[in-house]
C-alpha positions as CSV (number, residue, x, y, z in Angstrom):
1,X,0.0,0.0,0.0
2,X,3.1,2.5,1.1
3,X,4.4,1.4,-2.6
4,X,1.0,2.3,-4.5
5,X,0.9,5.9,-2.5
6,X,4.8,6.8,-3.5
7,X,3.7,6.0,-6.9
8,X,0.8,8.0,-6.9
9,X,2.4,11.5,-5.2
10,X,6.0,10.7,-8.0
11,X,3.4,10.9,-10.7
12,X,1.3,14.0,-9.6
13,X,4.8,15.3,-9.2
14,X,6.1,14.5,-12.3
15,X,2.6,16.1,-13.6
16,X,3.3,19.1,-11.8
17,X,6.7,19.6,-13.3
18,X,5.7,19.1,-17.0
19,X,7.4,15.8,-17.4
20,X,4.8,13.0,-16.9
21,X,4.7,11.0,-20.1
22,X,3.1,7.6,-21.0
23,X,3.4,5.2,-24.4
24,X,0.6,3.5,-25.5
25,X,1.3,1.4,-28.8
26,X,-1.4,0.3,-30.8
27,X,-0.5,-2.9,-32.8
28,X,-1.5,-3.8,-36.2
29,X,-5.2,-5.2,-36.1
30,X,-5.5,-4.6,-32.6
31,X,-9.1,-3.6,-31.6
32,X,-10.2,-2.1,-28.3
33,X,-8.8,1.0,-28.7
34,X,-11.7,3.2,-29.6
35,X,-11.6,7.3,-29.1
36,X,-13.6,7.1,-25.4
37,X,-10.9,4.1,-24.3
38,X,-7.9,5.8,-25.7
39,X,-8.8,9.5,-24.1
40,X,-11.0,8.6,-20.9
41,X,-8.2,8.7,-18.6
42,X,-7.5,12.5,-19.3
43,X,-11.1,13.8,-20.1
44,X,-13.0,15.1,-16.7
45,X,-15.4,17.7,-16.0
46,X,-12.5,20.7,-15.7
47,X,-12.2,20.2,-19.2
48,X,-14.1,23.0,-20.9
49,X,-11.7,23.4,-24.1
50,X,-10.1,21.4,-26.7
51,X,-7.8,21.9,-29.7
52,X,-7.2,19.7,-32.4
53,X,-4.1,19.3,-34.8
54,X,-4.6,17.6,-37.2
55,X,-3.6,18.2,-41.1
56,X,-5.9,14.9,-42.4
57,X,-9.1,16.0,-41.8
58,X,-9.9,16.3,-45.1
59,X,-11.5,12.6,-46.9
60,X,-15.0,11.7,-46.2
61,X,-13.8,8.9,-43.6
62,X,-11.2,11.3,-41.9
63,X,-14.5,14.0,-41.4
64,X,-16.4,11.3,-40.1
65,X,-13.8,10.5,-37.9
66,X,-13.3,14.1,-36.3
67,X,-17.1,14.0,-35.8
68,X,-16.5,10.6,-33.9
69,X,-14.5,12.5,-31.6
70,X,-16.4,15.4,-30.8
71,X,-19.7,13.2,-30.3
72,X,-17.6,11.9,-27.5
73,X,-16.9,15.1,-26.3
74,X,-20.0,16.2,-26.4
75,X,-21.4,13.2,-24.3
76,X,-18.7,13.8,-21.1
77,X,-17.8,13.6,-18.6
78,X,-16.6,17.2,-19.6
79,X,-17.8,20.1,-20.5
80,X,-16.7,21.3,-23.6
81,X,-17.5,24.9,-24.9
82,X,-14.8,25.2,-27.0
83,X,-13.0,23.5,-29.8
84,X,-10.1,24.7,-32.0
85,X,-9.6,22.4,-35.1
86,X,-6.3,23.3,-37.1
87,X,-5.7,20.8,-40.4
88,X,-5.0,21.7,-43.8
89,X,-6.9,22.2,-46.8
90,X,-8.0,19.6,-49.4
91,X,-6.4,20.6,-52.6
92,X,-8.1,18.0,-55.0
93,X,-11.8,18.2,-55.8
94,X,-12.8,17.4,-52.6
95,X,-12.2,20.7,-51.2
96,X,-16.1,21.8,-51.1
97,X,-16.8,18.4,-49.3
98,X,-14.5,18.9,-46.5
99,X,-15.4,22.9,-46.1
100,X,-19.4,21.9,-46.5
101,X,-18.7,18.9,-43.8
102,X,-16.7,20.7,-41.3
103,X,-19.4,23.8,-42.0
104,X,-22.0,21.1,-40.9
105,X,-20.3,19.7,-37.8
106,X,-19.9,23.2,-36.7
107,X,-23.5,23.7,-37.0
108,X,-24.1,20.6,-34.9
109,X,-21.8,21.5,-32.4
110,X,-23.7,24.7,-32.0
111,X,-27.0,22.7,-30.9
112,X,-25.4,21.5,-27.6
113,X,-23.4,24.5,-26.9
114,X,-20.0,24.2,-28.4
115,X,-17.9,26.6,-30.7
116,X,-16.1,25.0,-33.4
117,X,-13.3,27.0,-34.5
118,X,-11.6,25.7,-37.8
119,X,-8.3,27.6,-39.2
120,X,-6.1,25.9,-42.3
121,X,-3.1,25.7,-42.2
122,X,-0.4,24.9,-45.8
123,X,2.7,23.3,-43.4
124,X,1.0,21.6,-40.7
125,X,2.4,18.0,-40.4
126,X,2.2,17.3,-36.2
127,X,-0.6,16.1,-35.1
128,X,-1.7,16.3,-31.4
129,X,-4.8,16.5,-28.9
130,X,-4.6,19.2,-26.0
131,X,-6.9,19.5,-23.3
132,X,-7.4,22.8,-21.2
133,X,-6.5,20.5,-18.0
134,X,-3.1,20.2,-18.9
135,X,-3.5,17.3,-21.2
136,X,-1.8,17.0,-24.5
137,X,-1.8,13.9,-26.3
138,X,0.0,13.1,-29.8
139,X,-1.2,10.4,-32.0
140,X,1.4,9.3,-34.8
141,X,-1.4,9.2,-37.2
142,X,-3.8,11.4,-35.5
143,X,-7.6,10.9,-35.3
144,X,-7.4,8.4,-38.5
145,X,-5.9,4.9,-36.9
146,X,-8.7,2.6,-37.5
147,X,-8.7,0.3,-40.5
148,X,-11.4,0.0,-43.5
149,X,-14.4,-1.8,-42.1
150,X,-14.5,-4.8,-44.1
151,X,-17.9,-4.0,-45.2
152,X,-21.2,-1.9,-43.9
153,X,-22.7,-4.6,-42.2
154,X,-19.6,-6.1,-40.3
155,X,-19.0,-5.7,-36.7
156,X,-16.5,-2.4,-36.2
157,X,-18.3,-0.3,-38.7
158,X,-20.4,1.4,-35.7
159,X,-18.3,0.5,-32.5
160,X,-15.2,1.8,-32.7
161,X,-14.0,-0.8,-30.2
162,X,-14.6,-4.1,-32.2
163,X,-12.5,-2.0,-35.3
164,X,-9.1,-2.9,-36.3
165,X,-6.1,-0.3,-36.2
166,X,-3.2,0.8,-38.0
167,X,-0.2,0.4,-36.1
168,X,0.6,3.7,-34.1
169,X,1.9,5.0,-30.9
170,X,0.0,7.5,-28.9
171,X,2.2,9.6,-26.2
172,X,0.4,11.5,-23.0
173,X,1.8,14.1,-21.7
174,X,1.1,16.7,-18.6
175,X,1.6,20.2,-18.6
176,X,0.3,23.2,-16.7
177,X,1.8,25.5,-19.8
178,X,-0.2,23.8,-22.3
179,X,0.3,26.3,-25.1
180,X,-3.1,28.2,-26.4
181,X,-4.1,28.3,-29.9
């Protein structure tokens, strides 16, 4: 028990001083790792703003995707009023999709409450996840590590969960001078 407490107060430590950081990797074709299991750890009800970077958000399955993410925003434990989404735009003929899409999440947003504020941005490569508690979390391939459902009607299409990922690495850290958009 004295060995779970020292742990405990060396991590809120290393918290305090900026330097706590955890590795998650995500295998090939591992499942389980949907957005609420990957970010549940580090969303709580202090958190009441969000920024996003993230130069893929772009394809129909990579909008869909960002809207997967703020659906579980919106449903808590926090309370998001905010959130800041820098990507980059979508040079081919897709380019009125992604503006008409984000447009429409936006508008979505708006019906529980929350600003959506979306810049573009030519040399954005990073990607990474900050929360307004201190948060910041940096996915190798950002928002977009699941795999193709196999079909519409196969299990994964809906729950995130039961879908199979890319291989990635996802880092955690803590700051308190989480820089502001």
């Amino acid at each position: 028990m004295e060995r779970a407490e020292a742990i405990k107060k060396y991590i809120a430590k290393e918290k305090e001083d900026g330097k706590y950081h955890q590795q998650i990797k995500i295998e090939e074709n591992a499942t389980g790792f949907s957005y609420e299991k990957v970010f549940q750890d580090y969303l709580n009800e202090t958190v009441t703003e969000v920024w996003v970077e993230d130069p893929y958000i772009r394809h129909t399955h990579q909008l869909y995707n960002f809207l997967r993410f703020c659906e579980m925003l919106v449903k808590g434990p926090c309370k998001v009023k905010t959130i800041h989404l820098l990507t980059s735009y979508d040079e081919s003929s897709g380019k009125n999709q992604q503006t008409s899409s984000l447009e429409e999440i936006k508008q979505s947003l708006k019906n529980f409450g929350v600003t959506l504020n979306v810049s573009f941005s030519s040399s954005i490569h990073d990607r990474e996840i900050r929360f307004n508690n201190g948060w910041m979390i940096k996915i190798g391939r950002g928002l977009d590590y699941f795999k193709k459902p196999q079909g519409r009607f196969c299990l994964g299409y809906c729950d995130f969960d039961l879908r199979p990922c890319h291989e990635t690495t996802v880092d955690v850290f803590h700051t308190k001078h989480t820089k502001k958009a």
